[in-house]
N, C-alpha and C positions, 0 to 999 in steps of 0.2 A: 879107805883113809878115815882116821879117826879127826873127830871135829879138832878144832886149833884150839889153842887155849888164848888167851887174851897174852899171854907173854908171847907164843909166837907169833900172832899178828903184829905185833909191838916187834918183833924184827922185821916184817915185810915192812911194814907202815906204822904209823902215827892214828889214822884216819881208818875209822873201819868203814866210813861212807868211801874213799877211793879205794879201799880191799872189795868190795859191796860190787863197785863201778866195773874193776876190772874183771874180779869174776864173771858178772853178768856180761861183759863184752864179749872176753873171750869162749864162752860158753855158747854165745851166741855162733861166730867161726863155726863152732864147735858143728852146732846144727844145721850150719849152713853148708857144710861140705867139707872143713879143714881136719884133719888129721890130726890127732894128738900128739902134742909134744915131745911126749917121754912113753916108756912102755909101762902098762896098768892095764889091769881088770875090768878099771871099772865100766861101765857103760855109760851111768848119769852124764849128760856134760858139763853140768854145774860141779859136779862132784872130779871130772875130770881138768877141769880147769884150778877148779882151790889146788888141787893136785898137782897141778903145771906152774902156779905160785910159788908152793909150798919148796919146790924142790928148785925154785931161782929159773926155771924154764920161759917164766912170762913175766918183765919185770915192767913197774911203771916205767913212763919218759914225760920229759914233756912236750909243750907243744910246738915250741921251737925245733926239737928234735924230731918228732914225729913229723913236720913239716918237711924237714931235712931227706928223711927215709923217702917221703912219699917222692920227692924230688928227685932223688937217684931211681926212685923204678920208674918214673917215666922216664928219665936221659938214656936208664939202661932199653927201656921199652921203644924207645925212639929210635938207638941203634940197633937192636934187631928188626926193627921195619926197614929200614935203609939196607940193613944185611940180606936181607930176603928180596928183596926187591932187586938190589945188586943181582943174585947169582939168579933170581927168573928173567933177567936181560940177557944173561951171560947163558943160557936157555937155550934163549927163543935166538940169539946167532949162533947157535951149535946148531939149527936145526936149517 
């Protein structure tokens, strides 16, 4: 990936301190265990995240919204507990 130019960043954002932000977060994932977005080469995860921008793969939100997401994966994360728990009841009277 070749560096951005000030006009592309100027379509992601306004702000190259929240281009700056979201790089380094998700770059962070990155290292921490998460899987690239999109298919690339690269190895860097800095390098793979401008990357995961660049191509609308990781977009900002805010934190209303991001509040939102986090809210549905715990309802969805609550109903797979109650799912699992169901069918090891459903189990232990088969046996």
């Amino acid at each position: 990936m070749n560096i951005m130019s000030f006009g592309e960043i100027a379509k992601i954002t306004d702000s190259r301190y929240e281009l700056a932000t979201l790089v380094s977060n998700r770059a962070r994932e990155i290292v921490d265990g998460d899987d690239a977005l999109i298919d690339t080469d690269l190895e860097n995860p800095v390098s793979i995240s401008m990357e995961e921008v660049y191509k609308g793969a990781v977009k900002f939100t805010t934190k209303e919204r991001f509040e939102e997401i986090q809210a549905e994966k715990e309802r969805r994360a609550e109903a797979l507990r109650r799912e699992l728990e169901q069918s090891e009841g459903e189990e232990e009277g088969d046996e």
